[in-house]
C-alpha positions as CSV (number, residue, x, y, z in Angstrom):
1,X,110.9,34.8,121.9
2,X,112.4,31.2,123.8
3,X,112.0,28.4,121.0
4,X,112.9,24.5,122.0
5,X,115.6,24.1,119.9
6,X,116.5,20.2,120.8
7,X,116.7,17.9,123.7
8,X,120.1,16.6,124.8
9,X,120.0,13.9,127.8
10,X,118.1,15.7,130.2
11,X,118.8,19.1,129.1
12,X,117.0,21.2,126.6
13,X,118.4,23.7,124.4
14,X,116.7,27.2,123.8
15,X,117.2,29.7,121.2
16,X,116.4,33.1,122.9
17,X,117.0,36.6,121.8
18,X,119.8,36.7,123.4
19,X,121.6,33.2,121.9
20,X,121.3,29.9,123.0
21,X,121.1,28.7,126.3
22,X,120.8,25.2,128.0
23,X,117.9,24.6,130.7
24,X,116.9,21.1,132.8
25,X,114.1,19.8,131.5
26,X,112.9,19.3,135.1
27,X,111.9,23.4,134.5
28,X,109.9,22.8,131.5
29,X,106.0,21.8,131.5
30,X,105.9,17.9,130.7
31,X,104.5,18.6,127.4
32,X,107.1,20.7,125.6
33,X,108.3,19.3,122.9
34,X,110.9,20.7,120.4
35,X,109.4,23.1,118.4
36,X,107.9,25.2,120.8
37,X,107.5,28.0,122.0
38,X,108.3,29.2,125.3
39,X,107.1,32.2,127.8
40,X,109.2,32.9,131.0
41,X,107.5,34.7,133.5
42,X,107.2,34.7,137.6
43,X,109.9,32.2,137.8
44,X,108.7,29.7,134.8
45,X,108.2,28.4,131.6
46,X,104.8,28.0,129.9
47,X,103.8,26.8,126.0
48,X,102.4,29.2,123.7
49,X,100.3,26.9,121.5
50,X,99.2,29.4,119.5
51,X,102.6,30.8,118.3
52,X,104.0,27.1,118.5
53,X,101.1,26.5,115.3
54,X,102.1,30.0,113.7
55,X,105.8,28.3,113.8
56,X,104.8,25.0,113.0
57,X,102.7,26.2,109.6
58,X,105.9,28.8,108.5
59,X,108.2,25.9,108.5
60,X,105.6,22.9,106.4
61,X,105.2,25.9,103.9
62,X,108.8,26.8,103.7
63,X,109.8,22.8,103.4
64,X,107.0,22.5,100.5
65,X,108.3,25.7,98.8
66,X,111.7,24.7,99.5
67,X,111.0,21.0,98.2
68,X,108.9,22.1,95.1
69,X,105.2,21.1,96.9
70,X,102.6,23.9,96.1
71,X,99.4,23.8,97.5
């Protein structure tokens, strides 16, 4: 899995299987933001909203469990 990790100047950061790795933002669609994730395939990159919301939904219930919030 390729997750945004941050944005630095006009680089982004990915976290990949593999380790981290730093790719123009130029190469990703205009609407990434950090957070998401990523396919590669045929020479691009391409959101995955649906894993992006799985992601997204783990980390608010980890922060509420961590932070004492139970729903």
């Amino acid at each position: 899995m390729i997750v945004i990790d941050r944005f630095e100047g006009e680089y982004a950061v990915l976290e990949t299987d593999e380790g981290m790795m730093n790719v123009h933002r130029g190469h990703l669609p205009s609407s990434a933001r950090e957070g998401d994730a990523l396919s590669y395939s045929n020479g691009g990159f391409s959101v995955l909203p649906a894993q992006t919301d799985l992601q997204d939904a783990v980390r608010d219930k980890l922060r509420k469990l961590l932070g004492g919030d139970y729903d």
